[in-house]
N, C-alpha and C positions, 0 to 999 in steps of 0.2 A: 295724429302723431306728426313731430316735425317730418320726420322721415318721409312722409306723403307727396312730399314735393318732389321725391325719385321713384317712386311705386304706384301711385295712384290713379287710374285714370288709361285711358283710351292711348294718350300721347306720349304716355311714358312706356309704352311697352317696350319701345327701346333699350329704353334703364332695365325695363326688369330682366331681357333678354341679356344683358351684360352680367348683372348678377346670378342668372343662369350658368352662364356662361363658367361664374367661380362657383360653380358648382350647388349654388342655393336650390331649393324647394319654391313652391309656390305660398306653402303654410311658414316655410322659415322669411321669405321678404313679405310677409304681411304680419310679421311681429314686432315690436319694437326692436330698430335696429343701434346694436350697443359697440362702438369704437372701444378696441381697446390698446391705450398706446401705453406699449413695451419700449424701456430705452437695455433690453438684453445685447450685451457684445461680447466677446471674447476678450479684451482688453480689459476691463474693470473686474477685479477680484468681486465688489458689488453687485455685480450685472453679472454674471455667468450663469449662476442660478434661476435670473429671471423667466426663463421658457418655461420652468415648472412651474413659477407664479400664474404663468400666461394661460397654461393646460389650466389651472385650478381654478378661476379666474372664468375660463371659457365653461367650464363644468358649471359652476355657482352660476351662472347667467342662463345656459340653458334648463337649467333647472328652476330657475326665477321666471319662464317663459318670454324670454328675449335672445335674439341671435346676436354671436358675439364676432364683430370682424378686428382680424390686431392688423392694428399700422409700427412702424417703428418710428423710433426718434432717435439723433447721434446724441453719445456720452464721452466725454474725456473724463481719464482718471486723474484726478489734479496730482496725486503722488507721484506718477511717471512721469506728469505734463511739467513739476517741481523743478526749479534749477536752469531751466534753460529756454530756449526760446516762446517753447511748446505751450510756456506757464501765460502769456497774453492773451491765449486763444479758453482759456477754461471759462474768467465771466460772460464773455461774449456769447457764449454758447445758448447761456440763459433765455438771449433774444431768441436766438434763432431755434432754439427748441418750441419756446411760445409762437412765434412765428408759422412754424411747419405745423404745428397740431392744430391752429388757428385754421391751415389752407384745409388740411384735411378733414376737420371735421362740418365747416361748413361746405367745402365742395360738395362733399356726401351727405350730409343733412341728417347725421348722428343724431337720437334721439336720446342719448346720456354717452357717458363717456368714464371708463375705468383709468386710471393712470399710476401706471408701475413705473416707479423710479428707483433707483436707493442712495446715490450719493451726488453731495455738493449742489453743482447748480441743476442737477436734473431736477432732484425735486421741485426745486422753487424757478423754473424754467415752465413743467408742467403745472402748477399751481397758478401762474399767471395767464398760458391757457383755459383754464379750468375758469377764469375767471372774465376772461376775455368773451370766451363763445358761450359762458355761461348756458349751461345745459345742465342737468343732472348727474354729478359728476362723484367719483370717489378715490381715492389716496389710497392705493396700498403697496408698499416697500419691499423690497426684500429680505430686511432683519439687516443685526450685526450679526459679525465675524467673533466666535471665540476670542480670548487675548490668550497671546503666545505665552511657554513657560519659558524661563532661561535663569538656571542659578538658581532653582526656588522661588522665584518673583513672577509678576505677572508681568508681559509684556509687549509693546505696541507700534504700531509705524512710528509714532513718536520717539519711542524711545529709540530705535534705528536714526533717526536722522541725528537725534542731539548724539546716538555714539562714535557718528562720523566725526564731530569735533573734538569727542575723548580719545580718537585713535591720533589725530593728526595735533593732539596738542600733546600726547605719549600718558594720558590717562587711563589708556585701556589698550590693548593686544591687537595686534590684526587677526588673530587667529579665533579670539572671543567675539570680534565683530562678524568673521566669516559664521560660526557658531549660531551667533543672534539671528544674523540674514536667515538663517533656515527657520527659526524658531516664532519668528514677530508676528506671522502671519498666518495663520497655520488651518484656515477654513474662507471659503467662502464667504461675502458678505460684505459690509460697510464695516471698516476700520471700528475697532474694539473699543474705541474711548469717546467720549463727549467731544469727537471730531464736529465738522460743518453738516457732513451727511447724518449723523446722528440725533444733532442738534436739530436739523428743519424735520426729521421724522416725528420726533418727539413734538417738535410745536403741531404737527400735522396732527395729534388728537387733540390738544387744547383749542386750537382754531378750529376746531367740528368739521374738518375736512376725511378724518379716517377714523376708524375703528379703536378702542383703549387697548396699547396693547403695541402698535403700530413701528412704535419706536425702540421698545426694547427684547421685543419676542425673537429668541436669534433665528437667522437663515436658516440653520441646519437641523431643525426641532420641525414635530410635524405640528406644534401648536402654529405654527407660521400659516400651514396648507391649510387649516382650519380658520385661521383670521380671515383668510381670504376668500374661501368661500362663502362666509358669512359678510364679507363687503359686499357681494355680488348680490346676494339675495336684498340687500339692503338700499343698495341703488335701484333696483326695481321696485322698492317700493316708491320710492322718492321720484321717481318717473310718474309712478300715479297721483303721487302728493303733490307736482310740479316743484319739490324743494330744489333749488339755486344754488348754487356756489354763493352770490353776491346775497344771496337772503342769510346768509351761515355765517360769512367772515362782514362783520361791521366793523365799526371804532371799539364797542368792547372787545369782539374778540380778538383784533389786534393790540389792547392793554392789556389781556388776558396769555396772549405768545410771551408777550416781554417779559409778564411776569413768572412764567414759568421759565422764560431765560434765565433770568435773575435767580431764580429756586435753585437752578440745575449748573449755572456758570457754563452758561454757553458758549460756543464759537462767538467771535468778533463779526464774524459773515453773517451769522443771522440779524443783525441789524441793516446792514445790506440789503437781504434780499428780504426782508420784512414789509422796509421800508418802499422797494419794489413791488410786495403781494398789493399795499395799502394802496400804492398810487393805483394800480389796476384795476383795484377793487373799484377807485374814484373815491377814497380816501383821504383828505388831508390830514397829514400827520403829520404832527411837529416834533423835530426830533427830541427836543425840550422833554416833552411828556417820558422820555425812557428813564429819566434821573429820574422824573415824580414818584414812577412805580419803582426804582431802585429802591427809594429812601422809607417805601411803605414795604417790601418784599425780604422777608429774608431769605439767607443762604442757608438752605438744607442738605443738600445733596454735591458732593465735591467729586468729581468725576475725572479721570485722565484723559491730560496729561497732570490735571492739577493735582492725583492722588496715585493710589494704586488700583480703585476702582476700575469697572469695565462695566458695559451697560447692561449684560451677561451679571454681572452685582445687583444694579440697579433693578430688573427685572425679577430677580429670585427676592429683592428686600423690599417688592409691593409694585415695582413701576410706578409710570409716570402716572398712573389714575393716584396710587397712594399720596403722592408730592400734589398734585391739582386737591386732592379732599382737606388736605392740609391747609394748602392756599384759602378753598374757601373756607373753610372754618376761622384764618385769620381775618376775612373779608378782603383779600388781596385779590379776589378772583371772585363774582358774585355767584356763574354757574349757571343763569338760568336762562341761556341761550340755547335754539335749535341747532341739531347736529345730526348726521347725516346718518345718523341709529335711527331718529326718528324720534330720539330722546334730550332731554337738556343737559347740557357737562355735567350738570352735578347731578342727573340719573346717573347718569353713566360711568360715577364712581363711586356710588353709594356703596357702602361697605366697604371700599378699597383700604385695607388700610398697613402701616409700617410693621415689615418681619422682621425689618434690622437696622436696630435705629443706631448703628453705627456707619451705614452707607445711607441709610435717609432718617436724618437728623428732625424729632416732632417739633410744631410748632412753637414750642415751649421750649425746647433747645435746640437755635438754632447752630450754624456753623458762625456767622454774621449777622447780625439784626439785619444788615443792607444788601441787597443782592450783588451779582456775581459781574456783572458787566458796568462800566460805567463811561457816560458820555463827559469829554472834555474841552471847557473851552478857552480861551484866550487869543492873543495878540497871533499867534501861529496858527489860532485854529478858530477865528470866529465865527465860523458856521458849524465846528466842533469834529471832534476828534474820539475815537472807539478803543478802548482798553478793557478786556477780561482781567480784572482786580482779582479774581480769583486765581488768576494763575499767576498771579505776583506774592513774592515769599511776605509772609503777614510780618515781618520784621520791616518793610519798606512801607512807609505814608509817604513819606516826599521824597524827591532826589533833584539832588543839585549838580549840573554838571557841564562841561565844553563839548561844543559841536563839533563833530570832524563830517565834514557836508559828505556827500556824495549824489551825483545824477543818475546815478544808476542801482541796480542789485548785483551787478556783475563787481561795480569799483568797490561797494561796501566791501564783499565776500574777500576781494583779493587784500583790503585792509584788514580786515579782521584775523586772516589762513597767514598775513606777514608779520603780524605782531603790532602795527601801529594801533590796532585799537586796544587799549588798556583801560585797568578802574580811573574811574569817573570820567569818561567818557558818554557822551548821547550821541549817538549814530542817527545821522538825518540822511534819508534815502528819499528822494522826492525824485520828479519824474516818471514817476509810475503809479500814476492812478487814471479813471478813465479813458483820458485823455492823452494823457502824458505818456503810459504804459505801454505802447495803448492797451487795455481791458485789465487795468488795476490787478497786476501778479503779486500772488499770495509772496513772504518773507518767510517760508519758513525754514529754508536755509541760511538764514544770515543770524536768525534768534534761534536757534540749534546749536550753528555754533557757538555763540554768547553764552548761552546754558551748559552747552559740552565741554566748554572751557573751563567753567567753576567763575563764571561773570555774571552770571544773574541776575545779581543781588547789585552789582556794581557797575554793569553798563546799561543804559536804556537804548531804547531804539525809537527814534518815531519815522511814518512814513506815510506820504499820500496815497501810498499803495494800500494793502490788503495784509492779512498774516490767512496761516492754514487754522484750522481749528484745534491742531496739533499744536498750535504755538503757545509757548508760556514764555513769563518773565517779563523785564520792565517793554514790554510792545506794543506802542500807541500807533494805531493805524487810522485810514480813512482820513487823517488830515484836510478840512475842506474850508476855505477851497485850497483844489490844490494846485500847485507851481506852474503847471499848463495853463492854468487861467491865471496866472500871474498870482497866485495867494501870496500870504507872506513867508511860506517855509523856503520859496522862492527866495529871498532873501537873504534869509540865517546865512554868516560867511565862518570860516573853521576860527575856534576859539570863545566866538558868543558864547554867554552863560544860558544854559536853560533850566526853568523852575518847573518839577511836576508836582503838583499837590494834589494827590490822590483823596484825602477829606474833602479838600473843599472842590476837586473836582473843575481843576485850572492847569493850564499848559504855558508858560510864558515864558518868552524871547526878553531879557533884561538887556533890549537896546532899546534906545525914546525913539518915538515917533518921527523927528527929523533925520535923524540918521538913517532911517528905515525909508523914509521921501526920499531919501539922495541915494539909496541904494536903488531905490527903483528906475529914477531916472537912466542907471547903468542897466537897468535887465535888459537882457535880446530878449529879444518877439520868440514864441515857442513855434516849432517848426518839427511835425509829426517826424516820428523815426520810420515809421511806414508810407509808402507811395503809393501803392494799390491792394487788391483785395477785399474780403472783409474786415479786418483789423482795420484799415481805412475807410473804410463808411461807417464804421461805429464811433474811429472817432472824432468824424464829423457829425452826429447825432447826441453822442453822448451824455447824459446828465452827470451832474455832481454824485459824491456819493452821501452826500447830506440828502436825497430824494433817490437813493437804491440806485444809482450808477444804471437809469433804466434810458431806451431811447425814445422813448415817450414823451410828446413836446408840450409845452407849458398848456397849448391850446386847446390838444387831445385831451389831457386833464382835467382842464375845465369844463369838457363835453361829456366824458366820462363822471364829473360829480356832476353834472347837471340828472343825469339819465339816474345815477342812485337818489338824489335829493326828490327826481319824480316817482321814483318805484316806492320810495319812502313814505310818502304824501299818498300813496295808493293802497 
């Protein structure tokens, strides 16, 4: 066992005196010993639940005959962290969660490792650990949250922010939005709709890193306490299988997340942090290949913010095993990859199949022949630019419109709350990605209020920044490169015309190339808003978000695909 190197032997009685110490047996440290890293806090609606994950979790492991020790990990809730300073420090976090789990589980010499997340960058924080110390590892979440009632409708953190823009633009009551506030949120768990944290759960069964089930079984069902037991029992097998994290997630099974993106109209972040899983893996992935599997993937499943759907829907109309059998049956998805059951994707959804094929739409009718996310590029975006097309009203292919700049999310908001931004309008927020951000803050108060306004359809937005997964409407994010590195959105001055061609999947600045040279000559040098801290060594580290905004250097990379190109060849 790895673990031997803390238990074994004459010289380490020390070690074992210490795990005495926490209270072990002499037959409990001579079993495989199982890390189990909980990110439970009291601050994330997601994570409050988690202790009971942890108990069921620590059951399924002693009962697999492995002992189970929990570390913790920090989580920000991006909804609270939303709006204000708070929102810079939510990507960053990603590192430093893969980071900590990294020290801990080698310092200790964990012979597999459980990992309980539920939302945003936890998950895909712990997933690049998982990947990193590569050990025997498995994914299990904490479910979603019910969606609130209000008025009869179904409803969700989304719909709370874009109602802040119906009260302050006098479309809706303060006394209806005090109303909603009670109503939006109404259980434990990851946000009700095809948020970020919802979206990387779900890819977490198709990438054979968790159990079918994983993404949409809700927190507060005791089919959840059941999922997880059965994860437990399932990573000790895979201890004896010696199965890997890096032997599970290859180049299929990262064409296989997309395309389940693409199925389900995912967050704009899972490209993000995808892109992130793949480089860790030792992956090169070219962002190019996410159109290829758009134009081969249809849209089945339209989830909110983009519907009135909830994943609570999703789950009672087959879940995401039912949307994966569909894929493969179109060959969007082949299936016949190892996954952490012990079985291949398409074991693992045999039979799964559509209850309600008005929330999961058959292969044969889709919602869109072409899936849900798409990459964009042009003169503003030539390393490319991330738009959910699905949460763009299907009456909008293209828009044509004038820039009103802004450097900040703070100067956009206060244009948009005075009235200068108006239809046909393109709102350019740069400044805020990686780098620039610093840690790329989600917009989803600035495309809230655009939507809360009854603008949608008639302002876009682009930005080097991020959106929430909550965000809809015309919101092109991730702009790369972005304005810190001197891209060209850096440029765009108020009034340019901007083209978005959603078919053809292009972003263009309608100024020539020399005028764009003379602009540049005028850029100041970018000059961090941060002096110390973390926020300041990330982003001095930083990648693009064309390569998952990770701080992994071109070098590490190329040592990291050396090492899978030789596990490969083995």
């Amino acid at each position: 066992m790895r673990s031997d190197v803390v238990k074994k032997g004459v010289a380490k009685a020390p070690h074992r005196s210490l795990f005495k110490a926490s209270g072990l047996t002499d037959e409990e440290i001579n079993k495989p010993l199982i890390g189990i890293v909980t990110s439970q806090n009291d601050i994330i609606p997601g994570h409050i639940n988690l202790d009971k994950i942890v108990e069921a979790v620590k059951k399924g492991v002693l009962m697999a005959g492995g002992t189970p020790l929990v570390f913790p990990t920090i989580g920000v809730c991006d909804g609270i962290a939303m709006g204000h300073e708070g929102m810079k420090y939510s990507l960053v976090t990603r590192e430093l969660i893969a980071d900590s789990v990294e020290c801990m589980a080698n310092a200790h010499a964990f012979d597999a490792l459980v990992f309980i997340p539920n939302c945003d960058k936890i998950v895909p924080g712990m997933v690049m650990a998982a990947l990193r110390v590569n050990v025997p590892s498995v994914m299990v979440s904490g479910g979603p949250m019910l969606a609130g009632k209000f008025k009869g409708k179904e409803v969700s953190l989304s719909t709370m922010f874009e109602a802040v823009g119906s009260v302050e633009s006098g479309l809706m009551l303060e006394s209806d939005l005090a109303e909603l506030e009670e109503k939006a949120c109404p259980t434990c768990g990851s946000c009700s709709g095809m948020f970020t944290a919802n979206s990387m759960n779900c890819l977490m069964e198709v990438l054979g890193l968790a159990l079918p089930g994983n993404g949409t079984v809700l927190a507060v069902s005791d089919e959840r306490r059941e999922l997880v037991r059965q994860a437990a029992t399932k990573l000790m097998d895979n201890i004896k299988n010696n199965v890997r994290p890096r032997d599970i997630v290859t180049k299929e099974a990262i064409d296989d997340a997309f395309a389940l993106d693409m199925a389900m109209g995912g967050s704009t972040n899972t490209v993000l942090h995808t892109l992130a899983i793949a480089r860790e893996a030792g992956i090169d992935y070219d962002l190019k290949d996410i159109n290829e599997i758009a134009k081969k993937t249809p849209y089945l499943s339209k989830i909110a913010p983009s519907s009135v759907y909830t994943m609570h829907d999703v789950h009672e109309a087959g879940g995401v095993p039912a949307i994966i059998n569909q894929l493969i049956k179109k060959g969007a998805i082949k299936g016949d990859r190892i996954t952490v059951t012990g079985k291949t994707l398409k074991e693992n959804v045999a039979g799964a199949e559509i209850k309600n094929e008005e929330i999961i739409h058959p292969i044969e009718h889709p919602i869109s022949p072409v899936g849900g996310l798409s990459i964009l590029y042009g003169n503003i975006a030539q390393d490319g630019a991330v738009i959910k097309v699905g949460g763009v009203d299907p009456s909008v292919k293209t828009f044509r419109g004038k820039a009103i700049c802004c450097d900040s999310q703070d100067q956009a908001l206060e244009l948009i709350d005075n009235g200068t931004v108006k239809k046909g309008h393109v709102v350019v927020i740069r400044y805020e990605g990686p780098q620039g951000g610093p840690g790329m803050p989600e917009m989803l108060a600035p495309t809230s209020k655009i939507v809360g306004r009854g603008l949608g359809k008639d302002v876009a937005l682009i930005t080097d920044g991020r959106f929430s997964g909550a965000t809809r409407g015309i919101a092109i994010g991730h702009v790369s490169p972005e304005a810190a590195e001197g891209g060209n959105i850096a440029l765009i001055e108020d009034g340019d015309e901007i083209v978005i061609d959603l078919p053809n999947r292009t972003l263009d600045l309608l100024v020539d190339e020399a005028t764009l040279e003379e602009r540049r000559k005028h850029l100041k040098p970018f000059k961090s808003k941060i002096s110390s801290g973390w926020l300041r060594r990330y982003t001095a580290f930083a990648k693009s978000a064309n390569v998952g905004g990770t701080l992994m250097s071109d070098e590490e990379f190329e040592e990291r695909k050396a090492e899978r190109q030789a596990q490969e060849k083995n």
